[in-house]
N, C-alpha and C positions, 0 to 999 in steps of 0.2 A: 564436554561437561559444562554445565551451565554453573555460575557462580554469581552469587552478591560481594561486594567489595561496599562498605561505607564508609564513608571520606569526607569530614568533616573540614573542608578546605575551600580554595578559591574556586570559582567557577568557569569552564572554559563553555562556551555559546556557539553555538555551529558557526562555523567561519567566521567567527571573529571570539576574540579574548575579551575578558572584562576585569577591570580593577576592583577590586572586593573590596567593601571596606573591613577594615581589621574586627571589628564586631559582629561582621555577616557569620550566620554558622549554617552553610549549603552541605546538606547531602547528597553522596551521588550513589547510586546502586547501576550497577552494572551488569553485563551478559552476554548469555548469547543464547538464543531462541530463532525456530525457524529459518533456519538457516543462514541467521544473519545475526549482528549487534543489537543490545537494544543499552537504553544511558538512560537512567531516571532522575532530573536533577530537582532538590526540594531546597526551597526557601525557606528558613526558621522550623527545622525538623522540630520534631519530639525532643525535649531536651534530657528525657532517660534515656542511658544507653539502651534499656530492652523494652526499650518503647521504639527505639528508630530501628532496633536489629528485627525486630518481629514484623516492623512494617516492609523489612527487605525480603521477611520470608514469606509477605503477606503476595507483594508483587511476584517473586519468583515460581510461587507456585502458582497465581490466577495464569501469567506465561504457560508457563506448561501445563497447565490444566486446557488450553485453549489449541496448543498445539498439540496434545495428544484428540482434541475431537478435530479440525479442520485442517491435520497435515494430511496430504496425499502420499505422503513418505511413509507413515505409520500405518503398516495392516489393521493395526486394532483403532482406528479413529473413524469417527463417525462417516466422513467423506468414504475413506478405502471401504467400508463394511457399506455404503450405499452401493459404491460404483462396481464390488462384486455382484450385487445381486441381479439377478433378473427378474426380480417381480417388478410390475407395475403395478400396485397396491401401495396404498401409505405405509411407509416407513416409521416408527417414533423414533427422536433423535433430541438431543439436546436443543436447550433453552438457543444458546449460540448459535449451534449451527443452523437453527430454521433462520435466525436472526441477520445471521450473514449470508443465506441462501436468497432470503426475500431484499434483502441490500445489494446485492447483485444482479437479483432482477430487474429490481427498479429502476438501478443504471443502465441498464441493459435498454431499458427502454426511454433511459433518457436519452440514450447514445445513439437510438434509433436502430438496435441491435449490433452495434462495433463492439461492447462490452458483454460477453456473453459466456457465465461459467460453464455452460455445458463443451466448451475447445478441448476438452482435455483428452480425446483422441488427435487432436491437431497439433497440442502441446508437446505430447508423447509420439507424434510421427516423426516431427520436424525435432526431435533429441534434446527437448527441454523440461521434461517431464520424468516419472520414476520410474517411467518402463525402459530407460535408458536404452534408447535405439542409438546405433554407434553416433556418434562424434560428427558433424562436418558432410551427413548424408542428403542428399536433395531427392528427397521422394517424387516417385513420377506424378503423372494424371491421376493413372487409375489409384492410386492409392491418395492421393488428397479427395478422389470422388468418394472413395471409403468410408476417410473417416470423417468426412463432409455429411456423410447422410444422417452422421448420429447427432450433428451439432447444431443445435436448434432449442433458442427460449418458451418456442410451444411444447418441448419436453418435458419439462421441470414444473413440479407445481409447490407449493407448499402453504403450511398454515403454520400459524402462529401458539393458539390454543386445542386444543393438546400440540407440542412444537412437534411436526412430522414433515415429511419432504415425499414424494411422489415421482417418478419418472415413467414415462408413458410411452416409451423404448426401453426396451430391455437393455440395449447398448449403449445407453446413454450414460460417459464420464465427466463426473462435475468434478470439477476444480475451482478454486475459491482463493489459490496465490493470489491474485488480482485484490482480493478486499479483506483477507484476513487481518493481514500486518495493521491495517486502517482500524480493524475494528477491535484489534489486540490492544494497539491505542486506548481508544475510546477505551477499554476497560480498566486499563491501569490509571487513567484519570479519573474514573467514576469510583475505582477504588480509596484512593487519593481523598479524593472530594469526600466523600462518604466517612475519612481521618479527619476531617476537618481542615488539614493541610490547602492552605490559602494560596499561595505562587509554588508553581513547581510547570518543570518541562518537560512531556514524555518524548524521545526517539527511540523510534524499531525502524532499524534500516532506512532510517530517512524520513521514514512517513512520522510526525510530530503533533502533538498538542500540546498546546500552555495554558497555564491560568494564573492569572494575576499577575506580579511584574519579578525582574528579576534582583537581586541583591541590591540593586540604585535604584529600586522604585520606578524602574523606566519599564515600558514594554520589550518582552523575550524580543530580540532582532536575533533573526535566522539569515543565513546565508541561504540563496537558490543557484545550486551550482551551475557549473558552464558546461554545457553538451561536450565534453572533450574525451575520448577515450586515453584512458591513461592518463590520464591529470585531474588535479584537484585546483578548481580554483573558482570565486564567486560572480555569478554573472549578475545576481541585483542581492538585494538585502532589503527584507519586510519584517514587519512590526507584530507580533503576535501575542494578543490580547483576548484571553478568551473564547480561541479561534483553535484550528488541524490545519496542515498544512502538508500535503502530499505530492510528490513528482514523479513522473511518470517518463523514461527515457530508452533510446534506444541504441543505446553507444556504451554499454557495460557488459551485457549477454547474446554473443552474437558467434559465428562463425562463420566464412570465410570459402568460397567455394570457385574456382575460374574467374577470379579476381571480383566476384563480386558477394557482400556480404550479406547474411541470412539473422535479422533482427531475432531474438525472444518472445517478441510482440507479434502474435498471430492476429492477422485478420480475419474472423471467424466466417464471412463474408464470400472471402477470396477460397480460403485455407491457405493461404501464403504470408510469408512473413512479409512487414509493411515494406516499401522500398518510395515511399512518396521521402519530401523533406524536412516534415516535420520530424523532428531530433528528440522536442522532450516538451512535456505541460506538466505544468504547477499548478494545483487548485486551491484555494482557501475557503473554508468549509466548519459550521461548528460540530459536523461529524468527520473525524476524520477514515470511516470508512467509506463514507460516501466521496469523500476529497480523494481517497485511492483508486476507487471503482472508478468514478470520471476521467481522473487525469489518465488511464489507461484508456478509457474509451474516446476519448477528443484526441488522443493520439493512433487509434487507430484510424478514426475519420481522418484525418492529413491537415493541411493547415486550413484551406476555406470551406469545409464542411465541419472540421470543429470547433473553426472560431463562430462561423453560424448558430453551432448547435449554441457555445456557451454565451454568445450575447443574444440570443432567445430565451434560453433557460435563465439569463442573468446571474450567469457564473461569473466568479470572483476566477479568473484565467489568464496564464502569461501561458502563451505560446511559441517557441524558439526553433524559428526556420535555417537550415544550412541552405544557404546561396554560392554563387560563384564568389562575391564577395565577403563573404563572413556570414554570420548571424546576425538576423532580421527577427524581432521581437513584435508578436502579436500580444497588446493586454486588452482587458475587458476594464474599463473605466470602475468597478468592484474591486478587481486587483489593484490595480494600479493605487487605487486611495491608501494601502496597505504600506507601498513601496515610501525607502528612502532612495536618494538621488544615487547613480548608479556609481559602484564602487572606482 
């Protein structure tokens, strides 16, 4: 069940605390959407109470207004009602979902096709998706050639005005987990902004934007956590100033098979889950759907085809290699300007 909580109190900042001053008055709305957490934190809220409570139900429902069009979980959302059909004919569909259909794309091709919504036959072989194939299964050949033939960015079309989407395989399932969360973001801060609300912090599941500073006037400092399964702890900490901030990792969804492990992270490419070293990317971005879409796609290029792609593209990029020796950190001279000295 999804819920707001407003909490006119001290503010906790991703991996790290901050001393409030006694006169800060932070609100935080709270939840849980698409299958994950999300934490809204506002600087000098509305100072009527049903001025700040209507701005929690203002947030709560654009949430779930966005996962009822882009979840793959919901039969009735825009995404399940394309990927039943078989026409190849335009679709109409929500303002959103062409919005984040052509945001996917684009990365898709900034990725040089690593980022690619149409996996979600690949998503759903390898048991990461809602057609819940068991648990722990390693599909053969013939079945990655399968669902390899439906997964392709020459499927997909779409347009903005009238907003409609196009597939040009009947078998073609799009999936959008990759930039939703990113671009759920981006709404709740355009909502935000649009209250007039000057500093505030959105997190969905990690993926973040901020604008303007935090209760001391300093810029949001986020924690970039440490590739660790089963542990929480900060591997740098950046500054975020009117900026999204998305990561992208492969050491939280994964299973386990003749001692060797099967990432979340499909390479649309392969149809195999990735098995290079790179562990996880961070992007900085003043979309943060765009900053989700990449960091999933530089991480399925590996460490020196996506640091390529992002100091080409002149992405703002941390990239964190597993070696024999520990973690080996790739940045793009963009991020890095970002970074405080490492924790």
């Amino acid at each position: 069940m999804r819920r707001v909580v407003a909490v006119i109190a001290a503010m906790l900042l991703t991996g790290c605390a901050a001393d409030v001053p006694d006169d800060a008055r932070v609100l935080t709305l709270s939840g849980s959407i698409m299958g994950t957490q999300y934490r809204v934190q506002i600087v000098d809220p509305p100072k009527q109470d049903d001025a700040a409570a209507a701005l929690g139900r203002a947030v709560e429902t654009r949430l779930a207004e966005l996962e009822g069009l882009l979840s793959t979980y919901d039969p009735a959302s825009d995404v399940s009602r394309l990927n039943r059909s078989e026409s190849i004919q335009w679709t109409g569909v929500s303002q959103a979902t062409a919005d984040v259909v052509a945001e996917g794309i684009q990365a898709g091709h900034y990725t040089e096709g690593a980022f690619d919504i149409t996996s979600g036959p690949l998503v759903n072989l390898w048991g990461f998706g809602p057609e819940h194939h068991p648990p722990g299964r390693v599909p053969d050949d013939e079945q990655i050639a399968k669902a390899k033939a439906a997964v392709g960015l020459e499927y997909i079309e779409y347009q903005l005005n009238p907003p409609a989407v196009r597939k040009t395989k009947p078998e073609v399932q799009v999936d959008l987990s990759g930039v939703a969360k990113g671009y759920a973001v981006d709404q709740i801060a355009l909502l935000l902004r649009e209250a007039r609300i000057r500093s505030f912090l959105v997190d969905l599941g990690g993926e973040m934007r901020a604008r303007g500073v935090n209760p001391q006037g300093q810029p949001w400092r986020i924690g970039v956590e440490a590739p660790l399964a089963g542990v929480r702890s900060i591997h740098r900490v950046v500054e975020l100033a009117d900026t999204a901030l998305a990561t992208s990792g492969d050491y939280r969804n994964y299973f386990e098979r003749g001692g060797k492990r099967y990432s979340h992270i499909i390479d649309p490419r392969t149809g195999r889950p990735i098995q290079h070293r790179l562990v996880s990317v961070s992007i900085l971005d003043p979309s943060c759907a765009r900053a989700d879409a990449l960091a999933t796609g530089l991480l399925v290029l590996g460490p020196e085809e996506g640091y390529r792609v992002a100091t080409e593209q002149r992405l703002a990029a941390l990239l964190i290699v597993a070696t024999e020796a520990g973690f080996v950190e790739r940045m793009t001279p963009e991020f890095e300007a970002a970074c405080l000295p490492p924790p």
